[in-house]
N, C-alpha and C positions, 0 to 999 in steps of 0.2 A: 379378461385374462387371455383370451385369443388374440388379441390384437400384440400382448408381449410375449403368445409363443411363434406368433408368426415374426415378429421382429428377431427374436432368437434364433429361428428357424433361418431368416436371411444372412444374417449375421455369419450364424455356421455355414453357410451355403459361400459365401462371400470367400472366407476365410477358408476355404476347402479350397475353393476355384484358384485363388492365388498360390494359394502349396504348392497347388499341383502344376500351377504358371510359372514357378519358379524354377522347378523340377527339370520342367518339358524346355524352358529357353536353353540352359547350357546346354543340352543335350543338343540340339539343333543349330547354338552356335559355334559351339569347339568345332574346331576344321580334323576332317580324319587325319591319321597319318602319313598316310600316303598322300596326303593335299599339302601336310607339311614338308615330306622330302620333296616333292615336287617344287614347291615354293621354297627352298633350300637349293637345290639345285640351277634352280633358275637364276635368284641369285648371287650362286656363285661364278657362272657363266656371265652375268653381268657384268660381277666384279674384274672378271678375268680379261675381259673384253676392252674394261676399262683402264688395265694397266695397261692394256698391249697398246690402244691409243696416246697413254700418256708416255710409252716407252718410244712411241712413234712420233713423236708431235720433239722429244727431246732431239732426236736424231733429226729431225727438220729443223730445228730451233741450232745445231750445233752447225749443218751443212749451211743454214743462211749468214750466220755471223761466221762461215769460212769463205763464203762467196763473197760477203760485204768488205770482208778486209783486203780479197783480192781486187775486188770493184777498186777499193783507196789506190791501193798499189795501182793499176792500172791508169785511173786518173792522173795520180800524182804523175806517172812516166811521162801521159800525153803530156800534163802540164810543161816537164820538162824539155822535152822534143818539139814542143811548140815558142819556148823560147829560146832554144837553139835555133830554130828554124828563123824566129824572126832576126836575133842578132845574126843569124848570117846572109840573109836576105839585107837587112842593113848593111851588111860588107861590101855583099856585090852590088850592090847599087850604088856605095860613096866609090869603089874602086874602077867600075866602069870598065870599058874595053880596053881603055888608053894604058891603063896598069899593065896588061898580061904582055903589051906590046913593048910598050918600054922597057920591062925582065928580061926578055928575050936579046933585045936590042944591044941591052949594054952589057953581054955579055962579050970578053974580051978574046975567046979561044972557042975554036966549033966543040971542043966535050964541056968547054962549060954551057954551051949553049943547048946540047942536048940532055945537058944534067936538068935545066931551065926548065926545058921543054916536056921534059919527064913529068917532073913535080908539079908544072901548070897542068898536066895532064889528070893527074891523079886529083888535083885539088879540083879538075873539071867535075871529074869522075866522083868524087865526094859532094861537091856540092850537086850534080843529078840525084844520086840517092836519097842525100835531105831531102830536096826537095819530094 
């Protein structure tokens, strides 16, 4: 009979021990209040931090695809100016010295010749600039 009041006796002892383990955990694992607004506030500061980044990252993303379509436009221009440049580079070279002289030449009256001489001028002046 000792042997099943000491088994009883563990038994209750057992079943006490955990009552009382069950009691003692939440109490020691709920976080206080103050650990919760802390942890609330944090993150909301987070969160907040994280829109100003993606508010930020928008405004980068709007500035580069304004720069990229300027980049297009830019290219495209050179493209352009670079084959202006060549067709007239092609010009002056089929048309050679021998052209501006003979314009000049068979001109029939000295204001036509200085009209001539005008516009060979200007077309000089134009073609330095392309270039």
């Amino acid at each position: 009979m000792s042997s099943r009041r000491t088994a009883g006796f563990l038994v209750a002892v057992a079943i006490a021990f955990c009552v009382a383990a069950l009691f003692a955990v939440p109490a020691t694992a709920a976080p206080s209040v103050a650990e919760t607004l802390e942890d609330r506030a944090a993150l909301e500061r987070a969160v907040d931090r994280f829109e100003a980044a993606q508010t930020q990252s928008a405004e980068i993303q709007a500035r580069l695809a304004e720069s990229s379509a300027e980049l297009d436009g830019i290219v495209a221009e050179e493209n352009r100016a670079r084959d202006l440049l060549s067709s007239r580079v092609t010009a002056m070279y089929r048309a050679g010295d021998v052209g501006f002289i003979s314009v000049l030449m068979e001109a029939s009256t000295l204001q036509e010749f200085v009209a001539r001489w005008d516009l060979l001028a200007r077309i000089a002046r134009q073609d330095a600039a392309t270039l």
